[in-house]
Every structure is written in structure tokens, then in C-alpha cells.
FITILUM-713918 format. One record per residue (C-alpha): residue number from 0; residue in one letter; z negated, y, x negated. Coordinates in steps of 0.1 Angstrom, whole numbers, plus 5000, padded with zeros to 4 digits. Example, Ala and Ser with C-alpha at 12.3 -4.5 7.8 and 13.67 -1.06 7.14 Angstrom:
BEGIN
NODE   num   residu     pz     py     px
NODE     0        A   4922   4955   4877
NODE     1        S   4929   4989   4863
//
This chain:
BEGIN
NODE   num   residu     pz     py     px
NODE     0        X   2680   3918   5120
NODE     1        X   2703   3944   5135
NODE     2        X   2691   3971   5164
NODE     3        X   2714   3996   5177
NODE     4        X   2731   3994   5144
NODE     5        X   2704   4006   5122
NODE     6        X   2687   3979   5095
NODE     7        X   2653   3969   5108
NODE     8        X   2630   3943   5097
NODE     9        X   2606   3922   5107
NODE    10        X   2565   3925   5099
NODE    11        X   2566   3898   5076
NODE    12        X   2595   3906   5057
NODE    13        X   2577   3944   5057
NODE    14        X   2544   3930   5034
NODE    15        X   2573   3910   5012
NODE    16        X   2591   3945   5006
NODE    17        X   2553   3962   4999
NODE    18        X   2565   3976   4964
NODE    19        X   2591   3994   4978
NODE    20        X   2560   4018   4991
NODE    21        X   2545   4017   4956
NODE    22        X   2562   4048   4946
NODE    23        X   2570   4074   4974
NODE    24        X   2605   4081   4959
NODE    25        X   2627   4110   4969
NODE    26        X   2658   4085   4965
NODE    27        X   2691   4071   4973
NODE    28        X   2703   4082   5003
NODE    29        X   2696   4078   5044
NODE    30        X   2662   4067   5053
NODE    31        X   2667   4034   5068
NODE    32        X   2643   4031   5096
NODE    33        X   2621   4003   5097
NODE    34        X   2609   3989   5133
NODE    35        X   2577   3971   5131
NODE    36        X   2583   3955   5166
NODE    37        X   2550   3940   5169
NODE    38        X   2531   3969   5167
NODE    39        X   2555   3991   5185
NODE    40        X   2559   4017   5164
NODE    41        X   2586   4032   5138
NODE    42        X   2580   4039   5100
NODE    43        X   2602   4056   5080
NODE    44        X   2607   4040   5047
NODE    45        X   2630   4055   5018
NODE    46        X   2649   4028   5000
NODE    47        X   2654   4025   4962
NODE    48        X   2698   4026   4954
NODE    49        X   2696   3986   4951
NODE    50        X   2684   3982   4986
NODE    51        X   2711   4008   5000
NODE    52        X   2736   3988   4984
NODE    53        X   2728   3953   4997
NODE    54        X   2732   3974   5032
NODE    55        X   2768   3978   5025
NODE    56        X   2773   4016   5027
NODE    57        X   2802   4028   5019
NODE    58        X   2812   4031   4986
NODE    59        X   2824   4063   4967
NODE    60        X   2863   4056   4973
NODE    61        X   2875   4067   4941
NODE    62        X   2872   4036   4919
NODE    63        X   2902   4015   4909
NODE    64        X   2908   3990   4883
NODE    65        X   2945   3993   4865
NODE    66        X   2966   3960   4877
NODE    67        X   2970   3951   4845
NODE    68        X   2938   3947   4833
NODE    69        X   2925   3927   4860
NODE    70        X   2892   3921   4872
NODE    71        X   2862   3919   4851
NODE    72        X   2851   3881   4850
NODE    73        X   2817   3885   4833
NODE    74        X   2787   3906   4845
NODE    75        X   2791   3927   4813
NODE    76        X   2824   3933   4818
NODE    77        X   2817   3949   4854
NODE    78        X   2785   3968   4841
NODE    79        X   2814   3982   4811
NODE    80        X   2841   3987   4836
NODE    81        X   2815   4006   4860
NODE    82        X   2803   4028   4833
NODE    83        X   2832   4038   4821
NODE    84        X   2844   4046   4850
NODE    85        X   2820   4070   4860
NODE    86        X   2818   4084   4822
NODE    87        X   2844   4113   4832
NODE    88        X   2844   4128   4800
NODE    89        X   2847   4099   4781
NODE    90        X   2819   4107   4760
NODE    91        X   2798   4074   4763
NODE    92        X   2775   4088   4786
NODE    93        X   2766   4095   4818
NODE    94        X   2751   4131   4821
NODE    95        X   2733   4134   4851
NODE    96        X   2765   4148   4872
NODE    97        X   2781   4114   4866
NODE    98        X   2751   4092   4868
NODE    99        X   2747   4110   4905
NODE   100        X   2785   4100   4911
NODE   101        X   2770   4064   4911
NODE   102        X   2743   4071   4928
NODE   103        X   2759   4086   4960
NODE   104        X   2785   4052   4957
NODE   105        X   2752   4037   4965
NODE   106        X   2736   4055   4991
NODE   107        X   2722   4086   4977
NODE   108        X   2728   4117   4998
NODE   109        X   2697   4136   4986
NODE   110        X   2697   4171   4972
NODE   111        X   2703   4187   4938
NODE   112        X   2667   4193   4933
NODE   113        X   2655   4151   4949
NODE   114        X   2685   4140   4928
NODE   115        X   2674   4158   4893
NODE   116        X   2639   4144   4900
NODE   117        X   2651   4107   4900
NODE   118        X   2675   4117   4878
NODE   119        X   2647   4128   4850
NODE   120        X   2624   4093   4862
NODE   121        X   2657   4072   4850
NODE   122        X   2658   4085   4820
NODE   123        X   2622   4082   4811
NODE   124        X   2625   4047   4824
NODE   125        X   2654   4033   4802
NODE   126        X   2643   4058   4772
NODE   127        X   2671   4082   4776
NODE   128        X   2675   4124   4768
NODE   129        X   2679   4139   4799
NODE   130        X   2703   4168   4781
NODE   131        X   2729   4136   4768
NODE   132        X   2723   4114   4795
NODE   133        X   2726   4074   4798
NODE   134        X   2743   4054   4775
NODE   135        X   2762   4020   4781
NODE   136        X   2730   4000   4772
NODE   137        X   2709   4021   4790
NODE   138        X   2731   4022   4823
NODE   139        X   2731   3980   4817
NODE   140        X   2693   3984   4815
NODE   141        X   2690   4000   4848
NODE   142        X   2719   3976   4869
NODE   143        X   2695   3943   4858
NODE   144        X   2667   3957   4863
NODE   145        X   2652   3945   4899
NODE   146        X   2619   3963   4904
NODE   147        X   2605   3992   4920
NODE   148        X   2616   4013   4886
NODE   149        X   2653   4003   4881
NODE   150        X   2687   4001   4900
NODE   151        X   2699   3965   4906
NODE   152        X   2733   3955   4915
NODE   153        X   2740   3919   4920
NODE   154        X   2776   3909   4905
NODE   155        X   2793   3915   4938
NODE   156        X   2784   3953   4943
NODE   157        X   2795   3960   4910
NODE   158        X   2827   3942   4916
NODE   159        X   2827   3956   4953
NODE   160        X   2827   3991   4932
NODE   161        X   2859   3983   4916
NODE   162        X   2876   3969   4944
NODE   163        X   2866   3997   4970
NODE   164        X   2898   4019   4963
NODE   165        X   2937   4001   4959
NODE   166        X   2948   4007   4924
NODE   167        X   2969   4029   4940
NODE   168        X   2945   4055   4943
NODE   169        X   2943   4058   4904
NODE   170        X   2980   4056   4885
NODE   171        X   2978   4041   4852
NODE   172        X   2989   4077   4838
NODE   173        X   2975   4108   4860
NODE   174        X   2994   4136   4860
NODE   175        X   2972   4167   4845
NODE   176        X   2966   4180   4881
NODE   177        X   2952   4151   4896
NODE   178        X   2931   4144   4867
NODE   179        X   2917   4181   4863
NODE   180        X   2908   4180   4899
NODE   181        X   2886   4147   4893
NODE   182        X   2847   4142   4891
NODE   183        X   2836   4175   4904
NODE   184        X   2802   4179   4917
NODE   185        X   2787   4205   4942
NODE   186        X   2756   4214   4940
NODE   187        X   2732   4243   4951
NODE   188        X   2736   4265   4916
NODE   189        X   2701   4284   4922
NODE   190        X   2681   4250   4924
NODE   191        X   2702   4232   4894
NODE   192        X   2701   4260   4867
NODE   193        X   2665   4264   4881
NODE   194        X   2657   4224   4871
NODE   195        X   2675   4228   4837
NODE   196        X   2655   4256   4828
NODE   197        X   2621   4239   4839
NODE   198        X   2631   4213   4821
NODE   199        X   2634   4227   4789
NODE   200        X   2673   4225   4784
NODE   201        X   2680   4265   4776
NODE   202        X   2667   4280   4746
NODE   203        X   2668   4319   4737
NODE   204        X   2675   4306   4698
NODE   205        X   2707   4292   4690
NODE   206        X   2710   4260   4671
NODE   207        X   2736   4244   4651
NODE   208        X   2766   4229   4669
NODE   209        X   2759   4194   4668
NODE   210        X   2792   4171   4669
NODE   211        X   2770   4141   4686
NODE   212        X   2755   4165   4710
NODE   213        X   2790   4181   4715
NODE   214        X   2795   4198   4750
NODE   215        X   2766   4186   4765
NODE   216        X   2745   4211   4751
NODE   217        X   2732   4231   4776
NODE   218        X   2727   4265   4754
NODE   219        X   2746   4284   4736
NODE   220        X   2752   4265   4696
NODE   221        X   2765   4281   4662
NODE   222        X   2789   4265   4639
NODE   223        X   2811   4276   4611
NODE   224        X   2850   4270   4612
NODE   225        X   2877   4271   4591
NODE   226        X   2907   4299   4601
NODE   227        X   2943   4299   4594
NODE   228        X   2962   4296   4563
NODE   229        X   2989   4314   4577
NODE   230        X   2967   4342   4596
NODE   231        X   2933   4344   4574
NODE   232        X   2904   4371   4582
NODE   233        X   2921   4391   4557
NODE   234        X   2950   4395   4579
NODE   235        X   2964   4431   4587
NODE   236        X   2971   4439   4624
NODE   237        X   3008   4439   4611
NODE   238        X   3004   4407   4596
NODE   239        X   2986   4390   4625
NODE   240        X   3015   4403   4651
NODE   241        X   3038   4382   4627
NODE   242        X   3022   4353   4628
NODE   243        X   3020   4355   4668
NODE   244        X   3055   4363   4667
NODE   245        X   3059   4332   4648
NODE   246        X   3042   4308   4674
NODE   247        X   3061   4326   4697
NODE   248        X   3093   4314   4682
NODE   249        X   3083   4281   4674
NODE   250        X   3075   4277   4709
NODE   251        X   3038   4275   4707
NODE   252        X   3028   4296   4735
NODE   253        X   3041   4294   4775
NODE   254        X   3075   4309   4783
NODE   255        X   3067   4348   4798
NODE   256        X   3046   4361   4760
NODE   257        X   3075   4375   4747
NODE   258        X   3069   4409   4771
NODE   259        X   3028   4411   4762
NODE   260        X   3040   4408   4721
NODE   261        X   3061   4438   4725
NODE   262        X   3029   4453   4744
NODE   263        X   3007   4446   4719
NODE   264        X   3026   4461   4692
NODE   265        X   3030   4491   4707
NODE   266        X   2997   4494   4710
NODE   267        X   2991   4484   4672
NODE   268        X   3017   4511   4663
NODE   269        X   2999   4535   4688
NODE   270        X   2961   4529   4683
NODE   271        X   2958   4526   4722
NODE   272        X   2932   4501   4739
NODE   273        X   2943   4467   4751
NODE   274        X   2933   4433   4754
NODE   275        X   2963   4403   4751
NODE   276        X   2956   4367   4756
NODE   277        X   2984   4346   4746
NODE   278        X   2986   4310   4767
NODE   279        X   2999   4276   4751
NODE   280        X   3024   4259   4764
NODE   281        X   2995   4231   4771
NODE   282        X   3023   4202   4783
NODE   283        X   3037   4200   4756
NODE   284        X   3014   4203   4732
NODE   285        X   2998   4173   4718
NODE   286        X   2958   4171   4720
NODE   287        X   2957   4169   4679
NODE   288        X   2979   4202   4676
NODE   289        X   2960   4223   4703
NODE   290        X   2929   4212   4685
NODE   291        X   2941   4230   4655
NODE   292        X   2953   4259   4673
NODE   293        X   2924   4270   4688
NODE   294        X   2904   4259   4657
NODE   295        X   2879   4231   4678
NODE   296        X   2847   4228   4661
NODE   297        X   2838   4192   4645
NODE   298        X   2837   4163   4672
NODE   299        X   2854   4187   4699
NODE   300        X   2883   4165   4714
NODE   301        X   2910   4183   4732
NODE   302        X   2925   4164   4756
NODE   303        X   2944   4176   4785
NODE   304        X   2931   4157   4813
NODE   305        X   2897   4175   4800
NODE   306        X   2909   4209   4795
NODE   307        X   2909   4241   4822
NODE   308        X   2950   4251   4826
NODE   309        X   2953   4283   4810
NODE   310        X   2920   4287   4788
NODE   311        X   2934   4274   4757
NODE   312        X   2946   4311   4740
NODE   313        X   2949   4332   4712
NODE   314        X   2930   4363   4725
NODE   315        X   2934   4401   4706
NODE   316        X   2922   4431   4708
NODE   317        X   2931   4465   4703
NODE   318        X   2910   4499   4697
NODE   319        X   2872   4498   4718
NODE   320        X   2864   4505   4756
NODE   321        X   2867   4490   4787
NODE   322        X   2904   4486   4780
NODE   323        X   2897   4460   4754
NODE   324        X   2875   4438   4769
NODE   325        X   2886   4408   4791
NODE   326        X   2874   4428   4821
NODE   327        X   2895   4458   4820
NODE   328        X   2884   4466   4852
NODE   329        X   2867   4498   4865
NODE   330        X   2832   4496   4847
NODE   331        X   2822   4477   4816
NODE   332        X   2799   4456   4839
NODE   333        X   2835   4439   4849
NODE   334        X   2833   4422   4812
NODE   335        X   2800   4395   4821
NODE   336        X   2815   4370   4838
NODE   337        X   2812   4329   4836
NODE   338        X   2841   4307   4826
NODE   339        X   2856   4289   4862
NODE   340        X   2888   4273   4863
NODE   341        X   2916   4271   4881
NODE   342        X   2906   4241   4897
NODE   343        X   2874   4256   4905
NODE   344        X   2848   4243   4884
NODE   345        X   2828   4257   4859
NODE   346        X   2835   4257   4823
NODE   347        X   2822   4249   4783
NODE   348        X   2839   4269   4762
NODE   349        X   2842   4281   4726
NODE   350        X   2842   4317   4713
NODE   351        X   2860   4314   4673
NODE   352        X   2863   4348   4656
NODE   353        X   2897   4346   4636
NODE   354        X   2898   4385   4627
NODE   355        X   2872   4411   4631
NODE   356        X   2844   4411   4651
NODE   357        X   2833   4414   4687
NODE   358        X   2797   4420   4701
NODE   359        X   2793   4392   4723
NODE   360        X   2761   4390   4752
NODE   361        X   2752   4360   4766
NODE   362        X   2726   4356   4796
NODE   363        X   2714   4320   4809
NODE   364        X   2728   4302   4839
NODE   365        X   2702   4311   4869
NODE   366        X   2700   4349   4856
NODE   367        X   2719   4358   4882
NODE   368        X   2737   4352   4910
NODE   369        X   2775   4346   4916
NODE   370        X   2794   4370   4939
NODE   371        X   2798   4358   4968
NODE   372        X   2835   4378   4967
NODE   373        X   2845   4362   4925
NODE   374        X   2826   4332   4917
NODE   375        X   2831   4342   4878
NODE   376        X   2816   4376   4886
NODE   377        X   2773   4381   4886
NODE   378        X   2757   4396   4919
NODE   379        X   2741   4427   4907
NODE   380        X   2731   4440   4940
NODE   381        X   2691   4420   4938
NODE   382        X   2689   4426   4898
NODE   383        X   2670   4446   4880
NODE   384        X   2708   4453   4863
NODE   385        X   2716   4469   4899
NODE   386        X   2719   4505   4881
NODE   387        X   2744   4497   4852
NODE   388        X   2772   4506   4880
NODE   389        X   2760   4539   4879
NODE   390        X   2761   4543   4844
NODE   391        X   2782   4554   4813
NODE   392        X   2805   4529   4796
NODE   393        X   2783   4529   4764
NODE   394        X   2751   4532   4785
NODE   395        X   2754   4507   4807
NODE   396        X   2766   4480   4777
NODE   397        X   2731   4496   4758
NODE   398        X   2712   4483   4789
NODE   399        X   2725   4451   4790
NODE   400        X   2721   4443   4754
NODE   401        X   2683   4456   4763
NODE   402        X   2678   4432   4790
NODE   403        X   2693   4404   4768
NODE   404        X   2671   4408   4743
NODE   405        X   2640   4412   4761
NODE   406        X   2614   4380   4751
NODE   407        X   2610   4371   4791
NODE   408        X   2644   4372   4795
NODE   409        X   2671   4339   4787
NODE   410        X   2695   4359   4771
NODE   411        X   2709   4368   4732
NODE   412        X   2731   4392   4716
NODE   413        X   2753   4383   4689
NODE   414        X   2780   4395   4670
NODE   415        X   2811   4372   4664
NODE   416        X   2822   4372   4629
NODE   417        X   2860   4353   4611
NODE   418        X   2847   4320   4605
NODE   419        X   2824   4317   4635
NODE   420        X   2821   4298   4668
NODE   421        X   2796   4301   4693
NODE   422        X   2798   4274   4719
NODE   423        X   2790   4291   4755
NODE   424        X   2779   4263   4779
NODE   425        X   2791   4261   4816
NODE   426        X   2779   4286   4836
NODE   427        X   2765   4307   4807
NODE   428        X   2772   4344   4816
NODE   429        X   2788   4367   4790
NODE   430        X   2805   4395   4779
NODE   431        X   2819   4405   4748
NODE   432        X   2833   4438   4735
NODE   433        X   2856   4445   4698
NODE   434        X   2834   4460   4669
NODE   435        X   2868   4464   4649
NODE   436        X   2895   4480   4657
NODE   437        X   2916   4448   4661
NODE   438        X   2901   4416   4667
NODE   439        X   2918   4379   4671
NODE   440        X   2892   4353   4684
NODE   441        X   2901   4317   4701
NODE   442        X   2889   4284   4711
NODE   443        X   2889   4252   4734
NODE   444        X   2874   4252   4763
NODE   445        X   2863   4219   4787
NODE   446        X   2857   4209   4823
NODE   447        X   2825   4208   4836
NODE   448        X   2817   4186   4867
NODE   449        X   2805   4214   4885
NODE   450        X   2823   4229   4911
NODE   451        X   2818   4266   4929
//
């Protein structure tokens, strides 16, 4: 029955729900009080996402089915249409992020570190990595599965999912905007990164990119790429300004480049330090084309509904100091930063040495804190870093290749050569400083879920 508007049940429907007590899960949402009326007293009893369900809360409003597709008929066709739905990336899985999208639809409104718990006793239930995440039959698995260990939803929730929202609510064709600022997740940062490293996703050595893996890698990957016939590794600095000149003309990058070519070859024709990042002109730049412009390792899609605005560049450098790093700010501790984008979530991204090479330090996730002031920025003020603002330039880089380095430490120095891409996972730290004199890296980049 119904008391003050809270689900209560009776005794005897209590000793029929016994192996909802079997396993004291931290799971799905609001504890629904029980009222054992007889006896007078109130237990509190934490119910599994099927049970929340069947209680009719409400239902993540973002799900919408295109009018001219129709309903799904079949069960399958709702456990597909759900899935696929929540699979933001469109990468035939649901990493934990999305799987906890479903889960909140349901009830769940635990914390990062009650929801990566249940998250890790899913995947060991339908036989799934926790670093890829569920796929289609695995999700399917969990939906039909009606005991104490799965996730059942009858054929009405799942349909009730894809009704919940007017079609409205999702046009056939999103504009970039809307789609970018989809599917973001926030989550306490210090307990998540925590989780992944207790569960074994970072590694101090990197391994080889892995087109299945892709962007769900959660450290740092190595591959080998092939440059550009019209710009190879060979290139002069001369030679390389002509071929940006080129894209320039053939209208390649965003409208506003023209002023930072002239820059950079004054620069070239002076030996002065700078950094240049030219931006693509990413509306009107097919998926395919951007691909090969930024030189996407094997697998990586590029699709813009999937891609940070402004991160897909041709980046140079200049001459050495703080001037050509990405920083360029007052110390060379302005170079570490994360990748967040404009939409404010953190970002995958791909570091492709076209020309030259840079010195590149990467540091894991939950080495340090965000500032509080610039999210992309580490708070040094509790680290054992704290004195590399009182340092030298050269110094205070020397230090932090150190600490990187250092066997307790999640961290890796590498040097960027033509032909290379290292694949730096959201919320990776890292900095990276020219070895040559002029350098010329690129690379995609990709949305994470998570927000900041």
C-alpha cells in the first residue's frame, strides 16, 4: 500500500521480497522505507534498479524515439533502442558513465564511489571489462535477468524509457551545440580517478593503440601514423609555412589564420619563440576529411557531434622556452594542463608528431588536483611540485620530468617523434615542450562524458 506517499509493505509481502536482503547493495537510488506495521517499527531497505522502476520514478527526461521510426514492437527491439540510446559515443558499449545514465533513469542517485562499486559487480556479473564496458548482449543479459544479481525491466519500463521525453526533445538532426553539450556526467574527480586507479585501469607503461579498445583506454597508448605527402618529416620550416599557406587558401582552416601565418613567418625568418595553433573550419569539414587532417590513428572516427569545438589543429612551434609551449604564460609550470572543452567536459586526445620533436610529460588523472580558479590547470599548492614556481625555466621542467619518472609515481616522459601518436586519455595531465627548433604536431581529439 501507500503511506504518506512513501512505498511500504506489508509483513508478508516483506518474507516474499527476503532476497532483496541477500546482498546489502549500495544501489539504485532513494531508500524506500519499509513499514513493518505489525511490529511497529521502520526498516530501511535499499532496493535493486528493477524494484525502483516498478515504483515509477521518474525517468531520465532525455530519451526520445525519431517519429519516423516508431515504436519498437518486440522486446529486443526496446532492449536495442535503449542501448543505443544511452551508447553516446556510438561505440557499442556502455562504459560505466553511460551505463550510470541508465541507472539514475531508474532510480540510482548514489555516489561516484556506490555507483563504481555496482558498476564493477555488473560487469563481473554479465562477463564484461570494466575498462570497455557493456555490450548490447551483455546490457540484454542484465534487463532479463530478474534476480537479486541483475536489472529487470518488464516491456513497459523499457518502452516507458522511450516515451518519457516528446520527440521534440531530440531533432532528427542536432545541431553541433546541442549534441556536444549531451551525455555529460559529474562526478566527484578525487573519488573517480581514485576507483580507476584501484582498479587497475592506469599503467606507467604504454601499450600499443588498440583500434577495438579505441578511446576507452584509460592510459596513455602508442601507435605509428602515416604523415603528409605534401608536408613529410623532411619538410623545411619554409616548406611547412607553404603548405599551411596552402590549407589556408583552400579554405581548410577558420576564417581569422591568415594574421597568425604572417606571425609565424616572421618568427621563422627571425628565429624568435612562438607557439601557433591553426583551427579547422570544423562545419564544414566532412568527418572523413578532418580524419585525414589531423592524421587519426586506425579505428579513431571523427565525427563532429563527438568532437571538442576548436581542438582539431595543426599546432607549430618555433625556437625553445616558455614561449613555445602551449602555456606561454609566466612559468613553464603554465604548460601541464588537462584537455577541457568548451562545453566543459574533459577530453581524449591525440598528440601526432608531423615535424620534429617535442618532449612531452604525462602525469595520471588523480596526481593532482584541478584549480579551483582554471579547471585545465593542476593545484600545486598541496603537492610535493609546490616549489617548481620558484624555480628556473629549465629547473623547474628537470623536476617535473623527475617526479614523472619516479617508480611510485603514475607518470612517463616521452619524446614525440614524425610518425608518432600518443593517445592522452581524459583527464591525463601533460605538458610538452619543442626538442627542435621547429616542430608541427596534430591530432583528433574526443568528448569525454565527464564534466568539470
Amino acid at each position: 500500500g501507500e503511506l504518506a506517499g512513501r512505498p511500504c509493505i506489508m509483513v508478508s509481502d516483506l518474507l516474499r521480497t527476503t532476497m532483496l536482503f541477500a546482498r546489502a547493495r549500495k544501489v539504485c537510488g532513494s531508500v524506500v522505507t519499509v513499514f513493518v506495521l505489525r511490529l511497529g517499527v521502520m526498516l530501511p531497505m535499499v532496493p535493486s534498479l528493477s524494484t525502483l522502476s516498478r515504483l515509477h520514478l521518474p525517468v531520465r527526461q532525455r530519451i526520445a524515439c525519431h517519429a519516423s521510426a516508431g515504436m519498437p514492437q518486440t522486446r529486443v527491439e526496446l532492449k536495442a533502442a535503449v542501448f543505443r540510446w544511452f551508447d553516446a559515443d556510438s561505440d557499442a558499449h556502455l562504459t560505466s558513465h553511460e551505463l550510470r545514465q541508465f541507472a539514475q533513469g531508474t532510480g540510482f542517485d548514489g555516489d561516484e564511489g556506490d555507483w563504481l562499486e555496482e558498476y564493477r559487480y555488473i560487469c563481473d556479473a554479465v562477463g564484461c571489462d570494466p575498462s570497455k564496458g557493456l555490450t548490447a548482449d551483455a546490457f540484454s543479459q542484465m534487463v532479463d535477468d530478474d534476480s537479486e544479481d541483475g536489472c529487470f525491466c518488464s516491456d513497459d519500463e523499457l518502452a516507458e524509457m522511450l516515451r518519457s521525453a516528446p520527440a521534440s526533445t531530440k531533432p532528427a538532426v542536432a545541431t553541433a551545440s546541442a549534441q556536444r553539450g549531451s551525455a555529460s556526467v559529474m562526478v566527484d574527480h578525487a573519488s573517480h580517478f581514485a576507483e580507476e586507479r584501484r582498479m587497475g585501469l592506469y599503467d606507467k607503461n604504454c601499450k600499443a593503440w588498440d583500434a577495438a579498445e579505441g578511446f576507452r583506454a584509460r592510459s596513455p597508448r602508442i601507435a605509428k601514423v602515416s604523415g603528409f605527402e605534401d608536408c613529410p618529416s623532411t619538410a623545411s620550416p619554409q616548406e611547412a609555412v607553404m603548405y599551411f599557406h596552402d590549407q589556408l587558401q583552400n579554405s581548410k582552416y577558420r576564417n581569422g589564420n591568415e594574421d597568425r601565418l604572417a606571425r609565424l613567418m616572421a618568427k621563422t625568418s627571425s628565429g624568435d619563440a612562438g607557439w601557433f595553433a591553426f583551427d579547422f573550419d570544423e562545419k564544414s569539414l566532412g568527418g572523413e576529411e578532418l580524419s585525414e587532417l589531423v592524421l587519426a590513428p586506425e579505428g579513431w572516427k571523427v565525427e563532429l557531434s563527438s568532437m571538442p569545438e576548436g581542438y582539431m589543429q595543426h599546432i607549430v612551434t618555433v625556437g625553445h622556452g616558455l614561449q613555445a609551449t602551449m602555456g606561454g604564460g609566466a612559468h613553464i609550470t603554465s604548460a601541464l594542463h588537462r584537455d577541457i572543452s568548451k562545453c566543459k567536459r574533459l577530453c581524449d586526445t591525440c598528440l601526432i608528431g608531423v615535424i620534429g620533436r617535442k618532449r612531452a610529460i604525462l602525469f595520471s588523472p588523480d596526481e593532482f588536483k584541478g584549480d579551483a580558479s582554471w579547471a585545465r590547470s593542476p593545484d600545486f599548492t598541496s603537492h610535493a611540485l609546490r616549489v617548481l614556481v620558484n624555480l628556473p625555466e629549465n629547473q623547474a621542467w628537470a623536476k617535473m620530468e623527475e617526479h614523472a619518472s619516479r617508480d611510485d609515481v603514475m607518470g612517463m616522459v616521452l619524446d614525440l617523434e614524425p610518425g608518432m601518436c600518443v593517445f592522452v586519455p581524459h583527464g591525463w595531465w601533460h605538458a610538452v615542450k619543442p626538442i627542435d627548433e621547429f616542430t608541427f604536431i596534430t591530432g583528433p581529439s574526443h568528448l569525454s562524458p565527464i564534466a568539470v
